[in-house]
N, C-alpha and C positions, 0 to 999 in steps of 0.2 A: 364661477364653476369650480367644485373642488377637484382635487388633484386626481382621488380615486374616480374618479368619473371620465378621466382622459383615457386613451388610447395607448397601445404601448408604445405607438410608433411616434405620437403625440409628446405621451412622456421622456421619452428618448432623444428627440428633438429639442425640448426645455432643456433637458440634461445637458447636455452637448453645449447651448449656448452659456448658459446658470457655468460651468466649469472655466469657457473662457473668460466671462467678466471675473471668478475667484483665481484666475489668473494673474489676470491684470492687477489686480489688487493684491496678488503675492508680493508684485514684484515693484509697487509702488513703495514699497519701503515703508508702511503705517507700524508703530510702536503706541499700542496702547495696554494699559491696565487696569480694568475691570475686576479686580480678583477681590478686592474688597470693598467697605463702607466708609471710605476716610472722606472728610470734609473736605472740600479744595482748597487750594491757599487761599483765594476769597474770603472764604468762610474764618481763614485761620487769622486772617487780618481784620477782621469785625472787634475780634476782642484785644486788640495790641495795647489800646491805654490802659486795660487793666493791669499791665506791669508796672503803672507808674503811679499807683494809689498811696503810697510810700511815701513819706517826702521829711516826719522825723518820729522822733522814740514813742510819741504821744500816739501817732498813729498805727502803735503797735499793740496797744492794748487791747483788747478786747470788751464786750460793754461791763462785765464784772469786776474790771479793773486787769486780769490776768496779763501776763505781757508774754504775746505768742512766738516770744524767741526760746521759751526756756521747753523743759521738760514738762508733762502733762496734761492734762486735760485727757481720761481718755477717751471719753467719748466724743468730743469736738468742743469747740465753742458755743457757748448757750444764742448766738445770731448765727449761727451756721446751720443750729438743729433746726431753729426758727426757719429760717430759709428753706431746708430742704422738707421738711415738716408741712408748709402751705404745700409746695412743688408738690407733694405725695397726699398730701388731704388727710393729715394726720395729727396727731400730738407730740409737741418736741420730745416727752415721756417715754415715744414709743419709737423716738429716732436716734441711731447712733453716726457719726460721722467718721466715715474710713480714711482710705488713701486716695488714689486717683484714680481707681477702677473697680465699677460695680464686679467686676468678674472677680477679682478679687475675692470681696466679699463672700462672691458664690461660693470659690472654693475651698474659703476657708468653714464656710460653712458644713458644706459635706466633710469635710476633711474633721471637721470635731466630734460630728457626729459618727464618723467615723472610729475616729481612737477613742471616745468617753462617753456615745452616746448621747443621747435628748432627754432633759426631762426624768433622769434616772433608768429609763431604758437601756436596753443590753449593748455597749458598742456593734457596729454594726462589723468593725472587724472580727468579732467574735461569733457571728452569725454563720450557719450555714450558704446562705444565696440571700441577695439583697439585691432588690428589683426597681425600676423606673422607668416613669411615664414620659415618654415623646412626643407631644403632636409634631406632625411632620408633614409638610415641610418646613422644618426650624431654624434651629441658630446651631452655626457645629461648634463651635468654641464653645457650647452647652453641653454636647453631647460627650466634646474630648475631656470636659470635668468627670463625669458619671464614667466614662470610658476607662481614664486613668485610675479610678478605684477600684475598678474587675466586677463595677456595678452592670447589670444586664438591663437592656434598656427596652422595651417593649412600642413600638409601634402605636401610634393614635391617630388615626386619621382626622386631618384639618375639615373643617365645613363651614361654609361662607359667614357663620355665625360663630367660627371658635371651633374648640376640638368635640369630640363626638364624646359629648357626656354618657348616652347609654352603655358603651362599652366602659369608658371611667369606673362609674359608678357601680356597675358588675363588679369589675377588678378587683378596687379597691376596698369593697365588701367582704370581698372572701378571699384574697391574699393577705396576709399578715407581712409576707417580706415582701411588700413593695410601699417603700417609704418615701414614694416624693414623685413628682411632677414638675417638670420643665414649663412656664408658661409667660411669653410673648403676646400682653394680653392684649395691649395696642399699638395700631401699625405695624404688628405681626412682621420679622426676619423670617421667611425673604416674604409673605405675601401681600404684607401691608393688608391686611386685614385688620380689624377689631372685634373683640369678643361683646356679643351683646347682652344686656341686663338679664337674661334668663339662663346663658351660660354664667355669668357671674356668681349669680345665686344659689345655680345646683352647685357650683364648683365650692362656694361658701359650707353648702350645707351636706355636704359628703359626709359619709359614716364609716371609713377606712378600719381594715382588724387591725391596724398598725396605732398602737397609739403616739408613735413619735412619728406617724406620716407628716409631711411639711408641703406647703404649695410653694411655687421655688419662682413668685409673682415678678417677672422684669422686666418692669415696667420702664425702660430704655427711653422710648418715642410718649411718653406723656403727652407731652409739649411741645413735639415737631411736627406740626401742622407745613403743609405746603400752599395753601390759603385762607388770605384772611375775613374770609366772609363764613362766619359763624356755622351757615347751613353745612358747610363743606369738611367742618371741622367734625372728627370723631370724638364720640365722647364714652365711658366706660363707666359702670359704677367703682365705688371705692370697696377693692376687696376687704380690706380693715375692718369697717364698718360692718359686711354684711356678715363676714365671718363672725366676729362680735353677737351679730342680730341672730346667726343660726348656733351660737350657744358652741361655738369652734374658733375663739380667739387666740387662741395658740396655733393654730394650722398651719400658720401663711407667714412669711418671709418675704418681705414688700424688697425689690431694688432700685436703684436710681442711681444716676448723675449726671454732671454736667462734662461730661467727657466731649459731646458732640453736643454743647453750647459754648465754651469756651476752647480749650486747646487738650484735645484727646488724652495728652501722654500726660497733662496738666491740670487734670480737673480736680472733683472732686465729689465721692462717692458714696451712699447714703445708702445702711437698711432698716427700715420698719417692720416692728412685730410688737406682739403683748407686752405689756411691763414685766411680766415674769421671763418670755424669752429674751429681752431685752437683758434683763438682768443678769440670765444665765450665760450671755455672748459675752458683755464686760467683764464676769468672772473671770473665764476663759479667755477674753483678750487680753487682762492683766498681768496674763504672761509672755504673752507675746509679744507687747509694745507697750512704752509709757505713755504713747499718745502719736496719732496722727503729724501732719506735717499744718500748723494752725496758723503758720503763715498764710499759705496759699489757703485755707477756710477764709481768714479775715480778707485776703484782697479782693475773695467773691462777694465778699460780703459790702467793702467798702465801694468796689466798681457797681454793683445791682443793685444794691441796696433792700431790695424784698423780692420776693417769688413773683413781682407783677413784673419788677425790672428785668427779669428774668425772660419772661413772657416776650416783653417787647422785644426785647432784643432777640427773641427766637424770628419774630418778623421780620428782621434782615435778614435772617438765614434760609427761610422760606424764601425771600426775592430773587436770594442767591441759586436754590436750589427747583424752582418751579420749573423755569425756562430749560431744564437739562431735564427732568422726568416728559416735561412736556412734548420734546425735541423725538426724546425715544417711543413715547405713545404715538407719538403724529407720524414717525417712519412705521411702525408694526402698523397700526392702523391702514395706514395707504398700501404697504406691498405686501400683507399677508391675508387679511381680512377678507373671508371669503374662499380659500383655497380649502380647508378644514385640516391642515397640519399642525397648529397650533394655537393655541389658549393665553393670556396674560392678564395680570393683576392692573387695576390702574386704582392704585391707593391715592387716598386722602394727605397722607403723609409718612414719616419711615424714610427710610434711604433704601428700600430694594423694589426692584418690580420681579415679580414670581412669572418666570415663564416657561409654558411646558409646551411643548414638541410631541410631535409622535413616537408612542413607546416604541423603546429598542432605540429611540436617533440621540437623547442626548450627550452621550460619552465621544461619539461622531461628530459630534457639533462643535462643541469644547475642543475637540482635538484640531477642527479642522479651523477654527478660530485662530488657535493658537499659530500654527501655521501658517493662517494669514495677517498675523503680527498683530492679534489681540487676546490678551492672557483673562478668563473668564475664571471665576471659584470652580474649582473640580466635578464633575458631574456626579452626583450623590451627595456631596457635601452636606445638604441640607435633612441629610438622614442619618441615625444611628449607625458606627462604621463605616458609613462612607459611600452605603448599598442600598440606591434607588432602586425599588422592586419590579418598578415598569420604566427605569432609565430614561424616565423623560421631563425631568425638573431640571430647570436651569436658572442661578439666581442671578438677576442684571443690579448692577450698582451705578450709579449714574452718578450718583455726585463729585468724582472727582475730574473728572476730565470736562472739558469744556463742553459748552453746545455744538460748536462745529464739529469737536472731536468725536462728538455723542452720536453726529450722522454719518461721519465713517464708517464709525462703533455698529451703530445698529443696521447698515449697509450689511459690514463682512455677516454680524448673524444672521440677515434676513437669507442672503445668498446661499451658506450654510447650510440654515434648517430647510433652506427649499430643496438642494441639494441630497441630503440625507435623505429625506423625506421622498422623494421620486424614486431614491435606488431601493429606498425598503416597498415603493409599491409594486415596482420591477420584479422584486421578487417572490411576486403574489402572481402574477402575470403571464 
């Protein structure tokens, strides 16, 4: 029976009990954090012998002879572009190898086009208003890149399929200052979504007045499946290719790495584009470094050995990581399901479940989380500035804390949002 179908004197009575057990559980002393997507130590101990791939001078070479102690290479190692080149469904031609995080890349990317423009285009710091594509609910460490430019950032609403191409492709047509798009194309932060073959293809074949618009493609969750039975697995086309095929090979900014395969602070991070953007990045990064850290390129190269080794070993990560998505679907499932207060994602794979509450409760929820000694990502977070329009997305991360800890975890929220949710019917009443 849903909640608005109760009584007041009904809903008042839940109230009253729902407030002693989030007592209880004040005062049980529970310390959790939820606030981000870190692997658990589990996960970080998968890849330990790759520190030990070392053992003398010989195994520092690289396969062209190079020896990755010195200065250069700037674009990576020719078996590292290999490596992430399969990972991305690409050509090593059209891969560059960074530092240890794809955000990185992001930012340097805007950040060029920024001071000296794309392509010979006007920088964009010279521009009057310089505008950007959201789907939302996103990634806010996307948002604080465009944010930290005084870039203005526009709204897209998510659809079970990807973001809502008709409003896109309106936009993009007839503004000239909106040069770029945010895009989480699989396993979607937070909804664990994936965009399907026909979102793909319009998002390929866009006609933007912007001729340096860029697809800003981050492609994060490739490869992080949470099970291994094929059916279960999402699958995306290769925006590369099809941008290629709609005659807009310059469009798109592919990202990647192994940040959440191997060790986060330690991986190793990868962007795809045309041979001409390609070209134009190593111009521009020639000044900024003589080359990447080619150590740690070789020792991913030497512990995987190819994009399949790679693969595999995502399937310990999935072992690691099913049982704790699972833990928190099977609590929402049983005590929410049915009341009509709230919606959640159950992705494929990704590290977040997207869950939304009733408008107006999630800032309520978060708060009263926190309170009962579980720190959740800020409520709006997963929107431009920080300002959910109907204050009811909340992003759940599961993987760092345990299963046991996960049904604490997902206890305080459910109590919570039942909580919230009753006083806002109350006031209908």
């Amino acid at each position: 029976m849903f909640y608005n179908e109760y009584s007041k004197e009904k809903l008042q009575e839940e109230l009253e009990g729902l407030y002693k057990e989030y007592n209880k559980i004040k005062e049980s002393g529970i310390s959790l954090d939820m606030s981000r997507g870190k692997p658990g130590p589990d996960q970080l101990d998968l890849s330990m012998d790759m520190l030990d791939v070392f053992n003398s001078e010989s195994d520092l070479k690289a396969s062209n002879g190079f020896d990755c102690r010195n200065y250069g290479v700037l674009d990576g190692i020719p078996e590292a572009k290999k490596m992430m080149a399969d990972i991305m469904e690409c050509n090593p031609e059209n891969v560059i190898i960074g530092g240890n995080a794809s955000l990185n890349l992001m930012y340097d990317a805007i950040s060029r086009a920024y001071t000296h423009g794309i392509m010979g285009e006007t920088p964009w710091c010279k521009l009057d208003k310089v505008k950007w594509l959201c789907p939302v609910p996103g990634y806010d460490r996307h948002f604080g890149i465009t944010e930290h430019f005084g870039i203005e950032m526009i709204n897209i609403p998510l659809k079970e399929d990807g973001p809502d191409m008709d409003m896109i492709e309106e936009l993009v047509s007839k503004d000239a200052s909106i040069k770029g798009i945010w895009c989480v194309p699989k396993y979607e932060n937070p909804t664990g979504l994936s965009y399907s073959d026909e979102v793909v293809k319009r998002m390929a074949a866009l006609k933007p007045a912007a001729k340096d618009f860029r697809i800003f493609w981050d492609n994060a969750y490739a490869i992080h499946h949470l099970y291994d039975e094929e059916e279960k697995q999402d699958t995306i086309l290769n925006i590369i290719d099809e941008c290629k095929k709609a005659g807009n090979e310059d469009m798109v900014y592919e990202f990647a790495s192994t940040s959440k395969v191997t060790f986060p602070g330690s991986g190793i991070a990868a962007i795809a584009s045309s041979v001409a953007n390609v070209d134009e990045i190593k111009k521009r990064m020639s000044v900024q470094t003589i080359g990447f850290d080619k150590m740690n390129q070789l020792r991913h190269v030497k512990y995987f050995k190819n994009a399949e080794g790679v693969k595999k070993h995502m399937a310990k990560h999935a072992a690691k990581l099913r049982p704790k998505f699972e833990a928190v679907l099977k609590m929402l499932d049983a005590e929410l399901d049915g009341y009509g207060i709230a919606t959640w994602t159950k992705p494929n794979g990704g590290y977040f479940i997207s869950f939304d509450v009733m408008e107006g409760c999630a800032k309520k929820v978060v708060n009263m989380c926190k309170e009962a000694g579980m720190v959740l990502t800020g409520a709006g977070a997963p929107f431009p500035y920080g300002i959910d329009p109907k204050d009811s997305n909340i992003r759940i991360a599961p993987s760092y804390p345990s299963p046991e800890e996960l049904i604490d975890a997902s206890k305080i929220l459910i109590v919570c949002t039942k909580i919230a949710a009753i006083e806002k019917l109350l006031e209908t009443k």
